[in-house]
Structures are given as structure tokens and as C-alpha cells.
N, C-alpha and C positions, 0 to 999 in steps of 0.2 A: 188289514189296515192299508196298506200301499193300494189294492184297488178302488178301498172308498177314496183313498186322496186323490189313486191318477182320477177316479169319474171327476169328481170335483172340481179340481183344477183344467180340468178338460169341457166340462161344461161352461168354465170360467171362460176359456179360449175361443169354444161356438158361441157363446153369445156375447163377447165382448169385441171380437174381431173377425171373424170368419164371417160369421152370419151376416156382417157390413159391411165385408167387403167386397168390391165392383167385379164381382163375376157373375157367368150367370147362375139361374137358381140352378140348375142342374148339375153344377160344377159344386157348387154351394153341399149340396145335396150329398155327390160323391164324396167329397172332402171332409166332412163332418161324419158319414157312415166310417172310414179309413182311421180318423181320428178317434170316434166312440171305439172301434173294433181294439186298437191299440190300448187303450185305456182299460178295456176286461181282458188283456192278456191272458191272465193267468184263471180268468173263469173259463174261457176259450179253448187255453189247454186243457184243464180240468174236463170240461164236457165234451171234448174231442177224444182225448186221447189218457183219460184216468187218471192225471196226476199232476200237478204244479211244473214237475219237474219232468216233463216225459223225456222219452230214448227219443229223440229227433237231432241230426246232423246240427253239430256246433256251428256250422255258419248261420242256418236257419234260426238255434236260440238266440246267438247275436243279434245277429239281423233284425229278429222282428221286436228285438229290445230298445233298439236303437231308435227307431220314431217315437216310442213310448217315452223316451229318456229327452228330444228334445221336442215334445210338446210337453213337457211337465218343467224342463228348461226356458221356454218361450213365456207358459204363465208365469212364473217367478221371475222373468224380467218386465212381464205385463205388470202385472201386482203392483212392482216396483216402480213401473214407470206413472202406472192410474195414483198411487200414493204421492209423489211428488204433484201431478194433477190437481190431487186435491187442495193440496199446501198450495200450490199457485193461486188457487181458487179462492181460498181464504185469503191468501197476502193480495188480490188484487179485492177482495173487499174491503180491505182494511188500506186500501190504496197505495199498496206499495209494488208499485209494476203491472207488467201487465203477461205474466210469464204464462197464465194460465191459457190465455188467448191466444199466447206466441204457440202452444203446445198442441193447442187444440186444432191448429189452420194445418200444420203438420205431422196428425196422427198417425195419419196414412201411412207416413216415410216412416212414421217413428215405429210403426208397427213393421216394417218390412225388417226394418235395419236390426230390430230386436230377434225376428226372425234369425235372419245373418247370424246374430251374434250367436243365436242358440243353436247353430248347425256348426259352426266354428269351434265353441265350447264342448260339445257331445265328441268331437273330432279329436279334442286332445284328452277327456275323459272316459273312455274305452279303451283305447290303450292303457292306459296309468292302470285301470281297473284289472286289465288280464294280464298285463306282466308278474313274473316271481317278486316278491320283495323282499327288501335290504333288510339285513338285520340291522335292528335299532339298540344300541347297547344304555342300560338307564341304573343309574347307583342307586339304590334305597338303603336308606340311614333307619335303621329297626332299634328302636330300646330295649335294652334288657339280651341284645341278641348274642347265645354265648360264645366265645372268642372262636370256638373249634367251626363256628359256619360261618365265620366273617369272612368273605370272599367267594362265598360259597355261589356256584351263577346257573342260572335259572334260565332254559327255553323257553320260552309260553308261545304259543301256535293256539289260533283259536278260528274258526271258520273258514277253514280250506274250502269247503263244498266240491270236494273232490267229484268229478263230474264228466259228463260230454261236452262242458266247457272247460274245465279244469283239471285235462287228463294225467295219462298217466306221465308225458314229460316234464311234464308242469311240474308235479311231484316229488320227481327225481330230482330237477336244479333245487326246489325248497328241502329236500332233505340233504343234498350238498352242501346248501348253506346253513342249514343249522349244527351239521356234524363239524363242520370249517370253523364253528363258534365256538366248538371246545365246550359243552356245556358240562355241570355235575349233575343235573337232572334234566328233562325234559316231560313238561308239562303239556296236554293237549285240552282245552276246556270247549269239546264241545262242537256240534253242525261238521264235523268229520268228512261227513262224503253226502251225493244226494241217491238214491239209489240202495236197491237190495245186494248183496253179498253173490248173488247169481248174476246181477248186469255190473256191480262197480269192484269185484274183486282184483282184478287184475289193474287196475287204476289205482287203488287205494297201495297196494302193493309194494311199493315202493317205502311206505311208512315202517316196513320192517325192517329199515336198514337204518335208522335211529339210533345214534349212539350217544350212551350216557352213563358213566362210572353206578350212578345211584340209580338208572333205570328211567323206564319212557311209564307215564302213568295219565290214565282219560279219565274225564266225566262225559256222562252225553248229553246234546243238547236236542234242541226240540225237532233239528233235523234226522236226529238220530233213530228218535221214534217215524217220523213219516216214511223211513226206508229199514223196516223193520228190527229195531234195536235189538230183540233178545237170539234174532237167528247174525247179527254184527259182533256180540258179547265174545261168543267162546271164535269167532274168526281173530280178533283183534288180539285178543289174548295169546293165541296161537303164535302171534304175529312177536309177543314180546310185549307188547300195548295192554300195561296193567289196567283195566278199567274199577274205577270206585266209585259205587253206584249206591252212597246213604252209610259208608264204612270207611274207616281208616287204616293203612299200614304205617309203619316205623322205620323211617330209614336210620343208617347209624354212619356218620361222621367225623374221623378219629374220636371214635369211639362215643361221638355225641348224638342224641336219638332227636329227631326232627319226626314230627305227626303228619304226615300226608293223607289227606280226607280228601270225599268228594260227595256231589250230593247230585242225584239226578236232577230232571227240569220237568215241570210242572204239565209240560206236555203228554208227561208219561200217564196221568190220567186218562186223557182221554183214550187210551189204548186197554184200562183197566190193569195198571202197572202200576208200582208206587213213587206217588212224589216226593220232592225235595223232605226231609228230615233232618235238618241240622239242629234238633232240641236231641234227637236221639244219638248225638258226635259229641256233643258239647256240651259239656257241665256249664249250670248259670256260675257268672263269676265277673271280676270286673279283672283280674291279673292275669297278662296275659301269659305268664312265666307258669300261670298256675290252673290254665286250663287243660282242658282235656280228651282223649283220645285214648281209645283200647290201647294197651301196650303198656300201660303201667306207669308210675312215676320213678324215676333216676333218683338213685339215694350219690349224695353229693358228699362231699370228704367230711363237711360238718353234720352228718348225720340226717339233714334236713331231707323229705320226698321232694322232687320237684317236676314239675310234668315238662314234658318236650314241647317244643316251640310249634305250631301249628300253621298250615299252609292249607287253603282249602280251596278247591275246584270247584264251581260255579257255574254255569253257562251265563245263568243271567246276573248281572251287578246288584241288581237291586234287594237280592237278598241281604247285603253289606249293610244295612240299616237292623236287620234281625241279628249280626252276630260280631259286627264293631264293637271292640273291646275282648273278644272271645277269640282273636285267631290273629298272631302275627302279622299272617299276608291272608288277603284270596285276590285271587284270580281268575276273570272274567273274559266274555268277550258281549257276544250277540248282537251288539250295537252295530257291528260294523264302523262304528267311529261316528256314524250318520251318514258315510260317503259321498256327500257333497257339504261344502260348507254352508250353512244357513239353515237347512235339511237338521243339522246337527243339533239344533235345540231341542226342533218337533222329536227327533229320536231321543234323547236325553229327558223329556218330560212323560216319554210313555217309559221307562227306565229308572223311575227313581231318582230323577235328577244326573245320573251318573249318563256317560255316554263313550268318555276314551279319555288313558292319562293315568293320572295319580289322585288317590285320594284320602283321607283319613290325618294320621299322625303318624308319628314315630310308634307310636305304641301297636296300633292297629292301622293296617295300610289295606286298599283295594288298589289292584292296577285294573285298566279295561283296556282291552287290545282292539286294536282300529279294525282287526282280521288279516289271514292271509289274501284270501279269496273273495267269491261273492256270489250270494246264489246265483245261476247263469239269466236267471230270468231279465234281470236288470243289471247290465253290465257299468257301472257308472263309478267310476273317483273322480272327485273334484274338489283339491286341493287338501284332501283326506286319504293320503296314501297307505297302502295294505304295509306289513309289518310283520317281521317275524321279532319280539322283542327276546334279548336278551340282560338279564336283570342280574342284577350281583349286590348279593347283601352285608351292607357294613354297618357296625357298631355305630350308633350312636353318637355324631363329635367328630368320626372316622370318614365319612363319605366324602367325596371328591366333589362332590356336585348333588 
């Protein structure tokens, strides 16, 4: 998807402003070949070098991210500025000014100074992108949630893309800070590392020192398949890094049992691996007190069975529409948040609507993590910064915020 849009808006860029402007054709030429080449990045690596994500020197993946990030920056201020354009265009037919004309006599500048702005922008958007992030601490108010987990506080870590852009120091301060968070559980949903267990073992590494009273527990996501998921499984596991892949475990909480599920990602198909299954975790049902998960129902002082609360891993959000109403919490990420702001819609409508945040009720909640990280290919935040969340669940009436 990201290459049909950079072509796109790239094609937007040669023929709305490059192609017109006062060079010559030969410069013309070169500058539009530099531009299309930016624009198939990632087919470029692909047919160079076998992979999306090849073994090539972290400056080089930056590096050749960066023109791609502000020529797709320059069209969305283009867009932006041809849109107002238009508006002039109409309000001086309808004779109110003459803002259109005033715009058009200075395209030229207008087009440089947008430029400008989109080399300025990409300048404070790479860094935001490759720094560690802040843990984000966020209350959720759960119904029905039983007194023995009220407080209970949740890691979620969700697209590290641990990496040659993402190494292994990187790692170590994001495992600093999530241990520093004091968590009871810690969650991982997903795009882990980019790379096989032979080239990212020692990068990934650092995730075995994850500390958490109830345990470190994965789902994989579609990056997980591209860098061989079932030779990652028993690595990860080794590591302490429970993976749940279409299965549920039982934590237990002064002595209260909580259902922790997880469901692969749809990518695992195309490897001839099985996909997401959350009809085979989950009993149909509309009470969330009273779904379900192996592990049995809790016989309660009044004799009643009653299932344990349900927490389910995700990669992608958009399953939250198949099992809203059926799971306390899930937790997501994939979106990246959209990593740039405006960006964030176009992400959020190929996602189900969902993109980063909060969403559901009390009854049934989805969080979507903005990510730690970011595949290296496209190194870009903008005004969408990575996150490690830290979540604490309270009663109902009881949350702080």
C-alpha cells in the first residue's frame, strides 16, 4: 500500500511542479528519475537485495528514507495548497476577491517555500521517529471488573521492528523503561523484530530481561511471518516471551483467574500457517463476565460458575468489530498510530476505522498503540509519537481519569 501511494503522490509532484519548473530538461529528467527511484523503495530493495527489509548499514536505511518521506511531505503540502487554489477559484467567481490570481502570479515561491517547509518538517520527524519512547500511563474504567484486578497494570509494547535500524541499544533503554514501570503483566502484540533469528537474535535479546510478577506474553504479527515466525516461536519462548498463537492461558491474581488469549495475523496464510481464530477462544455470548477461554469457570462463594475476564492480543484492531462484547480488553497495535498526523485517517480506514487510542465501553474496551518503533524503511513521526503504554485497570465509577 505505501508504494502505490508514494508512486501516486509522486507522480502528483512530477507533474504538478517539477515538470514546470524553469530548469532544464536534463535536470528535469534527472530529478524526476531520483524522485520515481525514491518512490519504489521498497520494490528496489526487494529486487536488489530479497527483502523489504534487507541487512544494509542503518545509515543507508535512513538515509534513503528520508527523500521518500519529504517528497510525500511536499505533495500533502501541494495538495493542500492546490485545494485552497481551488476555493480561491470559485470565491473569485462568485466575486469575492481575487485570492486565486493573487496565488497563481506566485506559485513558483509558493512551491519552493513548501518545499522549505517539507525539508524542515522530515528534519524534526526522524528523530521523534528513532528515539526510545516515554511510557504513556492511561486508567481504563472496566465493568463488571473483579475487585482482586483493580489496579492491576498492563505493559502493551506493540511494533518494535527490532532491527538495523532498531538495534540492539535501542532495546535495552525500551526494556529499562518498561521494567522502571513496575508492570503485573507485560504484553507484546505483534511486528517484534524485522529479520530471521540467525541475523536479529542478538538485537532482539535484550527482550529477555522483561520483568513482570504474571509474565511477558506475544502474539505475532505480519512481520513476524516475513522473518520466519515458526523458527522465532521456540527462540522467544526460550527467552521467557510466552507466545499465543489462536490459544489461551490463565493468569491467577490473589487468587482471581484472568484469560489471556491471543490470536495470530492473517499474514500467516500466505506462509500456509493458520490464521486468526477467535470463534475457536470464544464462546458466542453478549456477558462479558461470562465468556470464555480453556481454563474453566471459577465457582464463586454463591455457587454460581463464572468465566474469567478476558484480555486478547491482536495485531491488527480491526478484529475488535468480530469479538466486541466477547473480551474485556484487546490489544492491538499495526497502525503505527498513522505516524504522521493527516496520514492517520488514510491509516484508520484501511483498519476498521480504528487507528490509536481508546475505544469500545466499559464493558468491552480495544486500546491501539501508536508502536514502539517503525519499520526502518520509512523512518517518520509527525506529531504521532511511538509509546510504550502503560495501562491500569479500574472498577467501574473507580478510575481517575
Amino acid at each position: 500500500m505505501l508504494t502505490a501511494f508514494s508512486l501516486f503522490l509522486t507522480l502528483y509532484v512530477l507533474l504538478r511542479v517539477l515538470w514546470r519548473a524553469p530548469l532544464s530538461l536534463s535536470l528535469r529528467l534527472l530529478l524526476a528519475v531520483l524522485t520515481a527511484a525514491g518512490a519504489c523503495k521498497l520494490l528496489l530493495f526487494r529486487f536488489f537485495f530479497g527483502s523489504y527489509s534487507p541487512e544494509i548499514p542503518r545509515w543507508f536505511q535512513i538515509g534513503t528514507g528520508i527523500p521518500l518521506g519529504i517528497v510525500l511531505l511536499f505533495a500533502a503540502l501541494s495538495l493542500a495548497r492546490d485545494g485552497l487554489l481551488i476555493l480561491g477559484w470559485l470565491a473569485e467567481r462568485c466575486g469575492l476577491g481575487r485570492v486565486w490570481s493573487c496565488l497563481r502570479r506566485h506559485d513558483a515561491r509558493l512551491s519552493l517555500g513548501l518545499a522549505v517547509l517539507a525539508v524542515l518538517l522530515a528534519a524534526t520527524a526522524v528523530p521523534a521517529a528513532l528515539r526510545v519512547p516515554a511510557v504513556r500511563e492511561m486508567e481504563l474504567s472496566v465493568r463488571h471488573l473483579p475487585p482482586e484486578l483493580d489496579g492491576l497494570r498492563l505493559a502493551h509494547l506493540s511494533d518494535l521492528h527490532i532491527s538495523r535500524t532498531f538495534s540492539r541499544t535501542w532495546a535495552e533503554e525500551l526494556v529499562r523503561r518498561v521494567n522502571a514501570a513496575r508492570p503485573d503483566v507485560v504484553f507484546l502484540t505483534g511486528d517484534i523484530m524485522d529479520g530471521s533469528p540467525a541475523l536479529r537474535s542478538d538485537d532482539v535479546g535484550p527482550l529477555a530481561d522483561l520483568r513482570a510478577p504474571l509474565g511477558v506474553f506475544a502474539c505475532p504479527g505480519n512481520h513476524e511471518y516475513y522473518s520466519d515466525y515458526p523458527a522465532w516461536r521456540p527462540v522467544l519462548r526460550h527467552m521467557g516471551i510466552r507466545t499465543l498463537d489462536n490459544e489461551c492461558v490463565v493468569a491467577t491474581r490473589a487468587a482471581r483467574e484472568l484469560a489471556l488469549c491471543g490470536v495470530t495475523d492473517p499474514a500467516a496464510a500466505r506462509f500456509g500457517l493458520p490464521g486468526p481464530n477467535p470463534e475457536g477462544l470464544l464462546q458466542h455470548g453478549s456477558d462479558t463476565r461470562a465468556l470464555i477461554a480453556p481454563g474453566g469457570a471459577e465457582t464463586r462463594p454463591d455457587g454460581r460458575k463464572e468465566r474469567p475476564p478476558v484480555i486478547l492480543l491482536s495485531h491488527r484492531p480491526a478484529l475488535f468489530d468480530a469479538v466486541r462484547g466477547k473480551v474485556m480488553l484487546q490489544l492491538s497495535g499495526h497502525t503505527h498510530g498513522g505516524s504522521i498526523l493527516g496520514v492517520d485517517r488514510l491509516v484508520a480506514a484501511f483498519n476498521g476505522g480504528y487507528v490509536r487510542g481508546l475505544y469500545g465501553d466499559e464493558d468491552s474496551r480495544l486500546v491501539v498503540s501508536s508502536g514502539c518503533g517503525l519499520w526502518g524503511g520509512f523512518p517518520y513521526r509527525l506529531g504521532v509519537p511511538g509509546e510504550i503504554l502503560l495501562l491500569v485497570l479500574r472498577r467501574a465509577g473507580e478510575a481517575a481519569s
